[in-house]
C-alpha positions as CSV (number, residue, x, y, z in Angstrom):
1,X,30.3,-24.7,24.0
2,X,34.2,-24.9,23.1
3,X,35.8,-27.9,23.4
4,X,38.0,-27.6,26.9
5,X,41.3,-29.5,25.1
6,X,40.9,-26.5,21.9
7,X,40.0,-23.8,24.7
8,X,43.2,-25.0,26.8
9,X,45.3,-25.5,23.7
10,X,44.1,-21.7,22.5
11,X,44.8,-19.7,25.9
12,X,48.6,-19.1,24.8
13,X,49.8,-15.7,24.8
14,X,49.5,-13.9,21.6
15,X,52.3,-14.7,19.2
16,X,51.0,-13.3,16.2
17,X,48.9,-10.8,15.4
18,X,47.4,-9.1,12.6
19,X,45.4,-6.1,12.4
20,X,43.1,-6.1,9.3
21,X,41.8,-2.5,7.7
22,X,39.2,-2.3,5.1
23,X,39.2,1.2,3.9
24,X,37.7,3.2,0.8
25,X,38.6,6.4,-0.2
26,X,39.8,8.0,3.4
27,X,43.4,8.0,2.0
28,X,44.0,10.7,5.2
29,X,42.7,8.9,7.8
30,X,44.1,5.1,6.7
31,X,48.0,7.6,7.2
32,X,46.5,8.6,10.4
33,X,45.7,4.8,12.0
34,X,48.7,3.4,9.9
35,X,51.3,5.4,11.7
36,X,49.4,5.0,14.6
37,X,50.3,0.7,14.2
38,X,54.2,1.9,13.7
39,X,54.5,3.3,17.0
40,X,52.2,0.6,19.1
41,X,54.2,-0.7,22.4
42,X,52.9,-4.1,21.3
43,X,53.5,-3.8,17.5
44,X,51.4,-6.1,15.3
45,X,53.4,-8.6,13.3
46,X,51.1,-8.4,10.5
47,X,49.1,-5.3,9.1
48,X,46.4,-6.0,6.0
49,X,45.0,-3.4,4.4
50,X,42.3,-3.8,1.3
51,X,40.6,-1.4,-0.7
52,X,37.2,-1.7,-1.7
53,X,38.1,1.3,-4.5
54,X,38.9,0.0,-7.9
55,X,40.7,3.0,-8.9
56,X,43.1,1.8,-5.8
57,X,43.5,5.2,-3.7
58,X,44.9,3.7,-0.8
59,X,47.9,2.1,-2.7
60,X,50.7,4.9,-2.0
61,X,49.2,5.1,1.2
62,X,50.4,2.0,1.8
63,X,53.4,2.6,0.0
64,X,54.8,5.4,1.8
65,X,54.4,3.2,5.2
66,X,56.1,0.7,3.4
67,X,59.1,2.8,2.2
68,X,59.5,4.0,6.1
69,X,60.6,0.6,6.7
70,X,57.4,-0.6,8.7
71,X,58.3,-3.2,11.2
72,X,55.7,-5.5,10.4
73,X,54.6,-7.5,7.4
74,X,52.2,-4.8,5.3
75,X,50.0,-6.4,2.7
76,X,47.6,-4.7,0.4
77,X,45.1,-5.7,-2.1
78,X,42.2,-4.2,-4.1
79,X,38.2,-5.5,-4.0
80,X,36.8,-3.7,-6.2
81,X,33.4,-5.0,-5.9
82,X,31.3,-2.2,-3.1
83,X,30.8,-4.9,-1.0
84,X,31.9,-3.9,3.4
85,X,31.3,-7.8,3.9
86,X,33.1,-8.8,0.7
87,X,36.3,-6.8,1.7
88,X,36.3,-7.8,5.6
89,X,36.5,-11.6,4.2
90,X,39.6,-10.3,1.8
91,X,41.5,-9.0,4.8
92,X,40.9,-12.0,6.9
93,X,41.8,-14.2,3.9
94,X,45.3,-12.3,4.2
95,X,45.7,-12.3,7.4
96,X,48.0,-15.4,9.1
97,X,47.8,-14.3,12.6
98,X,46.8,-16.6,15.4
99,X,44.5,-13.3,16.8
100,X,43.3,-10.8,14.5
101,X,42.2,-7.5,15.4
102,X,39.8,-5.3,13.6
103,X,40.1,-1.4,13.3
104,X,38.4,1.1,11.1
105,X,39.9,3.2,8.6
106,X,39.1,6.2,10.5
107,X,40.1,5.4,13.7
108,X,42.7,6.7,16.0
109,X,44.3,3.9,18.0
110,X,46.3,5.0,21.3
111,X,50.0,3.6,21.6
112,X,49.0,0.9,24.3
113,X,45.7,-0.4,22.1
114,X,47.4,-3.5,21.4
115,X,49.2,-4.3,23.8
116,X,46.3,-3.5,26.5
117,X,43.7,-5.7,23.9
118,X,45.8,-8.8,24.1
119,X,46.8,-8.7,27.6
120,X,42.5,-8.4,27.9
121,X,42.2,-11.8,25.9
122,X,45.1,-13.0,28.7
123,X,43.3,-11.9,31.6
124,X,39.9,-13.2,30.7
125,X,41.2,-16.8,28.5
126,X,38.9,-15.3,25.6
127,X,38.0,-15.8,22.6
128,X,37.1,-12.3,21.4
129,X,37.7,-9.0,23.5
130,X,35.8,-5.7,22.3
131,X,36.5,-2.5,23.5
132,X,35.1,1.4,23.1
133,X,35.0,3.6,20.0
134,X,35.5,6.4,21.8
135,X,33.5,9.7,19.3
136,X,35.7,12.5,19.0
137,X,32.9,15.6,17.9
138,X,34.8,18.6,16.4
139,X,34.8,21.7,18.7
140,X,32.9,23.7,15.8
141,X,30.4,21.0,15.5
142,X,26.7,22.8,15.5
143,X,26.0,23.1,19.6
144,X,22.9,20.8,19.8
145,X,25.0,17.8,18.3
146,X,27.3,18.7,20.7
147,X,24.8,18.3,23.8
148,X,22.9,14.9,22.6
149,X,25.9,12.5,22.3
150,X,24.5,11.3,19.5
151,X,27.7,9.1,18.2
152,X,28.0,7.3,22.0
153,X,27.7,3.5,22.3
154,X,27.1,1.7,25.0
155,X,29.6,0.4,27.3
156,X,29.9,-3.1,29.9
157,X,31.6,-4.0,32.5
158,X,35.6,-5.3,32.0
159,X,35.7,-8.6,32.0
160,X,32.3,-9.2,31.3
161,X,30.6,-11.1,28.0
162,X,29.2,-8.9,25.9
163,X,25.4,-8.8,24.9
164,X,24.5,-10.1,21.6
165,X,22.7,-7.1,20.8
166,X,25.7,-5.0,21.8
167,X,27.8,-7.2,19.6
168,X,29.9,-4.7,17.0
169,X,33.1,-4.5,15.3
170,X,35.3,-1.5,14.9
171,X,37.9,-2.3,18.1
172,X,37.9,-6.1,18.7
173,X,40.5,-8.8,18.7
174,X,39.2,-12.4,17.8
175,X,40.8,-15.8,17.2
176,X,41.4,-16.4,13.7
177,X,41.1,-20.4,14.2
178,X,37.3,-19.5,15.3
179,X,36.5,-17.6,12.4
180,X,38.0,-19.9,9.8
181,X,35.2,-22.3,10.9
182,X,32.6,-19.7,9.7
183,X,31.6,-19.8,6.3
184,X,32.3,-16.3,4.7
185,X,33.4,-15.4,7.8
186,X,31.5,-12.3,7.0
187,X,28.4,-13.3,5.1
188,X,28.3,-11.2,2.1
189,X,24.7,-10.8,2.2
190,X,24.8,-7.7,4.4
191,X,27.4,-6.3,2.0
192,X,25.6,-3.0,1.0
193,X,24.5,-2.3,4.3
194,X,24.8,-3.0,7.7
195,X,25.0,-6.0,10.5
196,X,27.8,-8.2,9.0
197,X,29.9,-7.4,11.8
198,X,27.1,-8.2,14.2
199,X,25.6,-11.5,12.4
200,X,29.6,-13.2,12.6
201,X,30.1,-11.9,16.5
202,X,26.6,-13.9,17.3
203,X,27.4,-16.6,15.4
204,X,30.2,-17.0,17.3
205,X,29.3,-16.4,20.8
206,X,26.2,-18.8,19.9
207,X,28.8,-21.3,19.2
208,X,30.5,-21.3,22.6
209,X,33.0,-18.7,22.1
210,X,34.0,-16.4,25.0
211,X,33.3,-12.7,24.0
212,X,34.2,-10.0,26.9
213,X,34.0,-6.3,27.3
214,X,36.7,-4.2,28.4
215,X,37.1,-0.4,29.3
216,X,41.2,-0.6,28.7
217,X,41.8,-0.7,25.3
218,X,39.6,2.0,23.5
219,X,40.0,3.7,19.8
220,X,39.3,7.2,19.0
221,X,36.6,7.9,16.0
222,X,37.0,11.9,15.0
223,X,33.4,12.6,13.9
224,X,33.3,13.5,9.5
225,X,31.5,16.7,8.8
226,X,29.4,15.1,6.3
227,X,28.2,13.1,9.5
228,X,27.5,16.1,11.5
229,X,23.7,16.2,10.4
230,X,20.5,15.0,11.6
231,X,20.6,13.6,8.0
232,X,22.3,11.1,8.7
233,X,21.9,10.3,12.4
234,X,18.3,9.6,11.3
235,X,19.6,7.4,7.9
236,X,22.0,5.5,10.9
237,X,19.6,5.3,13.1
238,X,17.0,3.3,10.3
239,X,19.5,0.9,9.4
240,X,20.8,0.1,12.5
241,X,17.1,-0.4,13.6
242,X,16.5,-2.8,10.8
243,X,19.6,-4.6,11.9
244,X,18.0,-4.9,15.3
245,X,14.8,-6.2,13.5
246,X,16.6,-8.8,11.5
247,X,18.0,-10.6,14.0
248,X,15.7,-10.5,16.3
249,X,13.0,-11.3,14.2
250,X,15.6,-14.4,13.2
251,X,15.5,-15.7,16.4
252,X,19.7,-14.4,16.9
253,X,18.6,-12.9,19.7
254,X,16.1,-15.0,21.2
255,X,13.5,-17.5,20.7
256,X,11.1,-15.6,18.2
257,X,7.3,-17.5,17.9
258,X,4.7,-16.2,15.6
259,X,2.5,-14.1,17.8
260,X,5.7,-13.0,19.6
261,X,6.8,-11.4,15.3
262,X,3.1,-9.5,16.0
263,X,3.5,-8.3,19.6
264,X,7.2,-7.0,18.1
265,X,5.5,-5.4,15.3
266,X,2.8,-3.7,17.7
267,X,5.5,-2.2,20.3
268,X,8.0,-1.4,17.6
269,X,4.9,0.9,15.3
270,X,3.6,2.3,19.3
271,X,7.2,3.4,19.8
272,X,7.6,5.2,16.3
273,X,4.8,7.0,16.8
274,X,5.4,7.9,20.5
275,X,9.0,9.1,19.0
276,X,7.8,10.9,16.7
277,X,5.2,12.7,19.1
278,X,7.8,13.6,21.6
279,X,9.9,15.0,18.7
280,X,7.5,17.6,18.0
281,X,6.9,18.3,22.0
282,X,10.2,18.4,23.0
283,X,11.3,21.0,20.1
284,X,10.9,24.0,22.7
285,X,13.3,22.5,25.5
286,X,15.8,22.2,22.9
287,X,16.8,21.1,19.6
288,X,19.0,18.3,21.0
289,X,16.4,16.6,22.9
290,X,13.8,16.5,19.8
291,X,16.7,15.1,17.3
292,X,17.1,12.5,20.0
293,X,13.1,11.7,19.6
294,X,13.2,12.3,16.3
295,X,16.2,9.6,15.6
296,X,14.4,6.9,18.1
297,X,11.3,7.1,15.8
298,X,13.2,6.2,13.1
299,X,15.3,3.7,14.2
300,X,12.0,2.3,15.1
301,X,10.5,2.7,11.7
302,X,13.8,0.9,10.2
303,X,12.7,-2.5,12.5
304,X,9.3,-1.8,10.4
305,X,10.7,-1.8,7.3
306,X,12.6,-5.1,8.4
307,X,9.7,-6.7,9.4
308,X,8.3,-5.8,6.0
309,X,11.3,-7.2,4.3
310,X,13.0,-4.3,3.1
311,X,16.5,-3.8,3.3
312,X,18.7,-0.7,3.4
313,X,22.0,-0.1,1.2
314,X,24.5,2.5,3.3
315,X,27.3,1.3,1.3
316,X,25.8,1.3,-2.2
Protein backbone atom coordinates (compact mmCIF):
# COMPACT_ATOMS: atom_id res chain seq x y z
CA UNK A 1 0.00 0.00 0.00
CA UNK A 2 0.79 3.90 -0.16
CA UNK A 3 2.64 5.30 2.29
CA UNK A 4 -0.08 7.35 4.68
CA UNK A 5 2.61 10.62 5.06
CA UNK A 6 2.87 10.63 0.63
CA UNK A 7 -1.06 9.74 0.56
CA UNK A 8 -1.72 12.76 3.17
CA UNK A 9 0.85 14.94 1.50
CA UNK A 10 -0.87 14.07 -2.11
CA UNK A 11 -4.72 14.67 -1.20
CA UNK A 12 -4.28 18.62 -2.09
CA UNK A 13 -6.55 20.02 -4.49
CA UNK A 14 -5.47 19.93 -8.05
CA UNK A 15 -3.14 22.83 -8.82
CA UNK A 16 -1.95 21.71 -12.07
CA UNK A 17 -3.12 19.79 -14.53
CA UNK A 18 -2.29 18.53 -17.81
CA UNK A 19 -4.17 16.82 -20.31
CA UNK A 20 -1.98 14.61 -22.57
CA UNK A 21 -3.24 13.62 -26.38
CA UNK A 22 -1.56 11.13 -28.46
CA UNK A 23 -3.03 11.40 -31.87
CA UNK A 24 -2.24 10.23 -35.52
CA UNK A 25 -3.67 11.39 -38.44
CA UNK A 26 -7.36 12.46 -37.07
CA UNK A 27 -6.31 16.13 -37.80
CA UNK A 28 -10.47 16.74 -37.47
CA UNK A 29 -11.14 15.27 -34.51
CA UNK A 30 -7.75 16.47 -32.37
CA UNK A 31 -9.83 20.46 -33.57
CA UNK A 32 -12.78 18.93 -32.18
CA UNK A 33 -11.35 17.80 -28.43
CA UNK A 34 -8.84 20.77 -28.60
CA UNK A 35 -11.54 23.46 -28.63
CA UNK A 36 -13.40 21.33 -26.50
CA UNK A 37 -10.08 22.04 -23.61
CA UNK A 38 -10.58 25.99 -24.52
CA UNK A 39 -13.90 26.25 -23.19
CA UNK A 40 -13.57 23.68 -20.03
CA UNK A 41 -15.06 25.41 -16.71
CA UNK A 42 -11.93 24.01 -15.09
CA UNK A 43 -9.43 24.80 -17.80
CA UNK A 44 -6.24 22.64 -17.84
CA UNK A 45 -3.09 24.58 -17.26
CA UNK A 46 -1.15 22.41 -19.47
CA UNK A 47 -2.30 20.70 -22.84
CA UNK A 48 0.41 18.11 -24.66
CA UNK A 49 -0.19 16.93 -27.73
CA UNK A 50 2.25 14.30 -29.77
CA UNK A 51 2.12 12.90 -33.03
CA UNK A 52 2.96 9.57 -33.79
CA UNK A 53 2.88 10.74 -37.78
CA UNK A 54 6.29 11.61 -39.05
CA UNK A 55 5.01 13.63 -41.78
CA UNK A 56 3.60 15.80 -38.65
CA UNK A 57 -0.30 16.36 -39.62
CA UNK A 58 -1.33 17.53 -36.40
CA UNK A 59 1.18 20.48 -36.43
CA UNK A 60 -1.24 23.37 -37.66
CA UNK A 61 -3.71 21.82 -35.73
CA UNK A 62 -1.99 22.72 -32.96
CA UNK A 63 -1.05 25.84 -34.45
CA UNK A 64 -4.28 27.32 -35.16
CA UNK A 65 -5.26 26.67 -31.30
CA UNK A 66 -2.21 28.24 -30.52
CA UNK A 67 -2.79 31.45 -32.66
CA UNK A 68 -6.36 31.79 -30.80
CA UNK A 69 -4.52 32.66 -27.83
CA UNK A 70 -5.13 29.24 -25.89
CA UNK A 71 -5.20 29.86 -22.22
CA UNK A 72 -3.03 27.13 -21.26
CA UNK A 73 0.49 26.08 -22.03
CA UNK A 74 0.14 24.00 -25.50
CA UNK A 75 3.10 21.77 -26.36
CA UNK A 76 3.60 19.62 -29.30
CA UNK A 77 6.08 17.20 -30.55
CA UNK A 78 6.50 14.44 -33.21
CA UNK A 79 7.18 10.41 -32.50
CA UNK A 80 7.64 9.17 -35.40
CA UNK A 81 8.23 5.72 -34.54
CA UNK A 82 4.27 3.67 -34.79
CA UNK A 83 4.57 2.91 -31.46
CA UNK A 84 0.66 3.87 -29.11
CA UNK A 85 3.04 3.05 -25.92
CA UNK A 86 6.04 4.87 -27.23
CA UNK A 87 3.91 8.18 -27.80
CA UNK A 88 1.82 7.94 -24.39
CA UNK A 89 5.42 7.98 -22.60
CA UNK A 90 6.37 11.25 -24.97
CA UNK A 91 3.33 13.06 -23.67
CA UNK A 92 3.81 12.18 -20.06
CA UNK A 93 7.49 13.06 -20.46
CA UNK A 94 5.98 16.71 -21.40
CA UNK A 95 3.69 16.95 -19.13
CA UNK A 96 4.59 18.97 -15.60
CA UNK A 97 1.31 18.63 -14.07
CA UNK A 98 0.89 17.39 -10.51
CA UNK A 99 -2.50 15.25 -12.11
CA UNK A 100 -2.52 14.28 -15.63
CA UNK A 101 -5.45 13.40 -17.51
CA UNK A 102 -5.66 11.23 -20.51
CA UNK A 103 -8.14 11.73 -23.48
CA UNK A 104 -8.22 10.31 -26.93
CA UNK A 105 -7.88 12.03 -30.09
CA UNK A 106 -11.29 11.41 -30.98
CA UNK A 107 -13.09 12.12 -28.14
CA UNK A 108 -15.63 14.78 -27.26
CA UNK A 109 -15.17 16.10 -23.73
CA UNK A 110 -18.21 18.02 -22.16
CA UNK A 111 -17.49 21.58 -20.59
CA UNK A 112 -17.58 20.24 -16.92
CA UNK A 113 -15.13 17.04 -17.77
CA UNK A 114 -12.54 18.50 -15.83
CA UNK A 115 -13.64 20.16 -13.47
CA UNK A 116 -16.20 17.19 -12.41
CA UNK A 117 -12.83 14.55 -12.82
CA UNK A 118 -10.88 16.48 -10.27
CA UNK A 119 -13.47 17.29 -7.89
CA UNK A 120 -13.93 13.09 -8.21
CA UNK A 121 -10.16 12.60 -7.20
CA UNK A 122 -11.26 15.35 -4.14
CA UNK A 123 -14.26 13.46 -3.09
CA UNK A 124 -12.72 10.01 -3.01
CA UNK A 125 -8.61 11.21 -1.79
CA UNK A 126 -7.54 9.17 -5.13
CA UNK A 127 -4.97 8.34 -6.83
CA UNK A 128 -6.63 7.70 -10.26
CA UNK A 129 -10.37 8.42 -11.15
CA UNK A 130 -11.76 6.79 -14.58
CA UNK A 131 -14.80 7.68 -15.97
CA UNK A 132 -17.20 6.54 -19.15
CA UNK A 133 -16.53 6.68 -22.92
CA UNK A 134 -19.74 7.28 -23.61
CA UNK A 135 -20.20 5.62 -27.95
CA UNK A 136 -21.89 7.96 -29.98
CA UNK A 137 -23.19 5.42 -33.21
CA UNK A 138 -24.20 7.56 -36.24
CA UNK A 139 -28.02 7.69 -36.92
CA UNK A 140 -27.27 6.11 -40.51
CA UNK A 141 -25.24 3.41 -38.91
CA UNK A 142 -26.51 -0.12 -40.50
CA UNK A 143 -29.66 -1.06 -37.97
CA UNK A 144 -28.27 -4.31 -36.50
CA UNK A 145 -25.06 -2.27 -35.12
CA UNK A 146 -27.48 -0.06 -33.93
CA UNK A 147 -29.48 -2.72 -31.74
CA UNK A 148 -26.27 -4.80 -30.30
CA UNK A 149 -24.41 -1.91 -28.50
CA UNK A 150 -21.53 -3.24 -29.63
CA UNK A 151 -19.06 -0.16 -28.70
CA UNK A 152 -20.54 -0.16 -24.81
CA UNK A 153 -18.19 -0.71 -21.84
CA UNK A 154 -18.86 -1.49 -18.72
CA UNK A 155 -19.65 0.77 -15.98
CA UNK A 156 -19.11 0.73 -11.66
CA UNK A 157 -20.43 2.28 -9.10
CA UNK A 158 -19.08 6.17 -8.21
CA UNK A 159 -16.82 6.09 -5.81
CA UNK A 160 -15.98 2.64 -6.10
CA UNK A 161 -12.31 1.05 -7.12
CA UNK A 162 -12.22 -0.16 -10.26
CA UNK A 163 -11.60 -3.86 -11.30
CA UNK A 164 -8.35 -4.71 -12.63
CA UNK A 165 -9.90 -6.25 -15.57
CA UNK A 166 -12.02 -3.23 -16.15
CA UNK A 167 -8.83 -1.19 -15.90
CA UNK A 168 -8.64 1.23 -19.34
CA UNK A 169 -7.51 4.49 -20.43
CA UNK A 170 -9.26 6.86 -22.71
CA UNK A 171 -11.01 9.30 -19.72
CA UNK A 172 -8.86 9.01 -16.59
CA UNK A 173 -7.02 11.48 -14.40
CA UNK A 174 -3.92 9.95 -12.50
CA UNK A 175 -1.02 11.35 -10.32
CA UNK A 176 1.90 12.07 -12.26
CA UNK A 177 4.28 11.47 -9.02
CA UNK A 178 2.86 7.72 -9.22
CA UNK A 179 3.59 7.16 -12.58
CA UNK A 180 7.09 8.67 -12.67
CA UNK A 181 7.88 5.70 -10.30
CA UNK A 182 6.93 3.31 -13.28
CA UNK A 183 9.54 2.47 -15.59
CA UNK A 184 8.27 3.41 -19.12
CA UNK A 185 5.44 4.39 -17.60
CA UNK A 186 3.83 2.77 -20.60
CA UNK A 187 5.87 -0.33 -21.37
CA UNK A 188 6.58 -0.11 -24.94
CA UNK A 189 6.22 -3.68 -25.47
CA UNK A 190 2.52 -3.50 -26.20
CA UNK A 191 3.30 -0.66 -28.66
CA UNK A 192 1.77 -2.20 -31.81
CA UNK A 193 -1.14 -3.43 -30.24
CA UNK A 194 -3.13 -3.30 -27.31
CA UNK A 195 -3.11 -3.47 -23.27
CA UNK A 196 -0.42 -0.74 -22.43
CA UNK A 197 -3.01 1.23 -20.96
CA UNK A 198 -4.27 -1.68 -18.89
CA UNK A 199 -0.68 -3.25 -17.91
CA UNK A 200 0.35 0.58 -16.18
CA UNK A 201 -3.36 0.95 -14.44
CA UNK A 202 -2.61 -2.63 -12.67
CA UNK A 203 0.58 -1.94 -11.99
CA UNK A 204 -0.45 0.70 -10.16
CA UNK A 205 -3.43 -0.27 -8.27
CA UNK A 206 -1.10 -3.52 -7.43
CA UNK A 207 1.15 -1.06 -5.87
CA UNK A 208 -1.38 0.53 -3.41
CA UNK A 209 -2.72 3.16 -5.47
CA UNK A 210 -6.45 4.17 -5.04
CA UNK A 211 -8.28 3.82 -8.49
CA UNK A 212 -12.21 4.75 -8.41
CA UNK A 213 -15.02 4.70 -10.86
CA UNK A 214 -17.19 7.49 -11.35
CA UNK A 215 -20.53 8.13 -13.47
CA UNK A 216 -19.90 12.20 -13.46
CA UNK A 217 -17.35 12.92 -15.66
CA UNK A 218 -17.90 11.04 -19.04
CA UNK A 219 -16.37 11.72 -22.69
CA UNK A 220 -18.19 11.22 -25.85
CA UNK A 221 -16.52 8.70 -28.66
CA UNK A 222 -18.55 9.39 -32.17
CA UNK A 223 -18.26 5.92 -33.69
CA UNK A 224 -15.65 6.07 -37.42
CA UNK A 225 -17.38 4.54 -40.33
CA UNK A 226 -14.47 2.40 -41.07
CA UNK A 227 -15.43 0.94 -37.47
CA UNK A 228 -18.93 0.38 -38.36
CA UNK A 229 -18.23 -3.34 -39.49
CA UNK A 230 -18.40 -6.63 -38.03
CA UNK A 231 -14.76 -6.47 -39.48
CA UNK A 232 -13.57 -4.96 -37.04
CA UNK A 233 -15.67 -5.59 -33.96
CA UNK A 234 -14.46 -9.15 -34.55
CA UNK A 235 -10.44 -7.92 -35.13
CA UNK A 236 -11.33 -5.73 -31.54
CA UNK A 237 -12.80 -8.21 -30.10
CA UNK A 238 -9.43 -10.86 -30.74
CA UNK A 239 -7.09 -8.43 -29.40
CA UNK A 240 -8.73 -7.39 -26.60
CA UNK A 241 -9.29 -11.08 -25.72
CA UNK A 242 -5.58 -11.72 -26.01
CA UNK A 243 -5.16 -8.80 -23.73
CA UNK A 244 -7.43 -10.61 -21.28
CA UNK A 245 -5.30 -13.81 -21.82
CA UNK A 246 -2.03 -12.07 -21.17
CA UNK A 247 -2.60 -10.91 -18.01
CA UNK A 248 -4.33 -13.29 -16.68
CA UNK A 249 -2.23 -15.94 -17.77
CA UNK A 250 0.60 -13.51 -16.02
CA UNK A 251 -0.85 -13.80 -12.84
CA UNK A 252 -2.03 -9.61 -13.13
CA UNK A 253 -5.14 -10.65 -12.42
CA UNK A 254 -4.84 -13.38 -10.09
CA UNK A 255 -2.79 -16.10 -8.79
CA UNK A 256 -2.27 -18.31 -12.11
CA UNK A 257 -0.79 -22.19 -11.13
CA UNK A 258 -0.04 -24.62 -13.86
CA UNK A 259 -3.08 -26.71 -14.12
CA UNK A 260 -5.10 -23.51 -13.38
CA UNK A 261 -3.09 -22.15 -17.45
CA UNK A 262 -4.93 -25.77 -18.60
CA UNK A 263 -8.37 -25.43 -16.95
CA UNK A 264 -8.12 -21.62 -18.68
CA UNK A 265 -7.18 -23.13 -21.88
CA UNK A 266 -10.18 -25.77 -21.63
CA UNK A 267 -13.07 -23.09 -20.74
CA UNK A 268 -11.64 -20.46 -23.03
CA UNK A 269 -11.55 -23.32 -26.48
CA UNK A 270 -15.47 -24.68 -24.84
CA UNK A 271 -16.54 -21.03 -25.06
CA UNK A 272 -15.20 -20.39 -28.76
CA UNK A 273 -16.84 -23.11 -29.86
CA UNK A 274 -20.16 -22.56 -27.94
CA UNK A 275 -19.80 -18.87 -29.57
CA UNK A 276 -19.40 -19.80 -32.58
CA UNK A 277 -22.37 -22.45 -32.44
CA UNK A 278 -24.81 -19.86 -31.19
CA UNK A 279 -23.70 -17.51 -33.99
CA UNK A 280 -24.97 -19.74 -36.53
CA UNK A 281 -28.30 -20.50 -34.37
CA UNK A 282 -29.05 -17.27 -33.48
CA UNK A 283 -28.75 -15.84 -37.31
CA UNK A 284 -32.69 -16.19 -37.72
CA UNK A 285 -33.65 -14.03 -34.52
CA UNK A 286 -31.60 -11.44 -35.86
CA UNK A 287 -28.37 -10.37 -37.24
CA UNK A 288 -27.46 -8.42 -34.07
CA UNK A 289 -27.70 -11.20 -31.76
CA UNK A 290 -25.41 -13.63 -34.03
CA UNK A 291 -22.61 -10.75 -34.55
CA UNK A 292 -22.82 -10.63 -30.74
CA UNK A 293 -21.96 -14.57 -30.71
CA UNK A 294 -19.97 -14.31 -33.43
CA UNK A 295 -17.60 -11.46 -31.71
CA UNK A 296 -17.57 -13.53 -28.20
CA UNK A 297 -16.08 -16.51 -30.20
CA UNK A 298 -13.45 -14.54 -31.20
CA UNK A 299 -12.60 -12.71 -28.46
CA UNK A 300 -12.31 -16.13 -27.11
CA UNK A 301 -10.12 -17.41 -29.80
CA UNK A 302 -7.72 -14.19 -29.29
CA UNK A 303 -7.08 -15.61 -25.39
CA UNK A 304 -6.06 -18.84 -27.51
CA UNK A 305 -3.82 -17.32 -29.52
CA UNK A 306 -2.32 -15.67 -26.27
CA UNK A 307 -1.97 -18.76 -24.63
CA UNK A 308 -0.09 -19.85 -27.75
CA UNK A 309 2.08 -16.88 -27.67
CA UNK A 310 1.02 -15.01 -30.46
CA UNK A 311 0.54 -11.42 -30.41
CA UNK A 312 -1.64 -9.12 -32.46
CA UNK A 313 -0.40 -5.69 -34.10
CA UNK A 314 -3.70 -3.08 -34.29
CA UNK A 315 -1.37 -0.29 -34.64
CA UNK A 316 1.12 -1.63 -37.18
Amino acid sequence: MLDAGLRRSLASPVVHLSVCIATYRRCERLAAVLGDLLSQERLPDQVVVVDNDAEGSARPIVEQIRSRGAPFELKYEIQPERNIAKTRNRTFALATGVWVAFIDDDERAPADWLRKLSAAAEKYNADGVLSPVEPTVPSDAPGWIRRGRFYDFPHSPTGTAVPLNRMRFGNVLLRSSLMRCEAGPFDERYGLGMGEDCDLLIRLAQKGAHIVWTEDAPVFEPIEPKRLSLRWLMLRAFSGGQEFARFTLMGRLGPMTPIGRRIFFVRVAAQALTAALLAALALPVGRHRAAAWLIKAWANLGKLSAYWGIRSTVYG
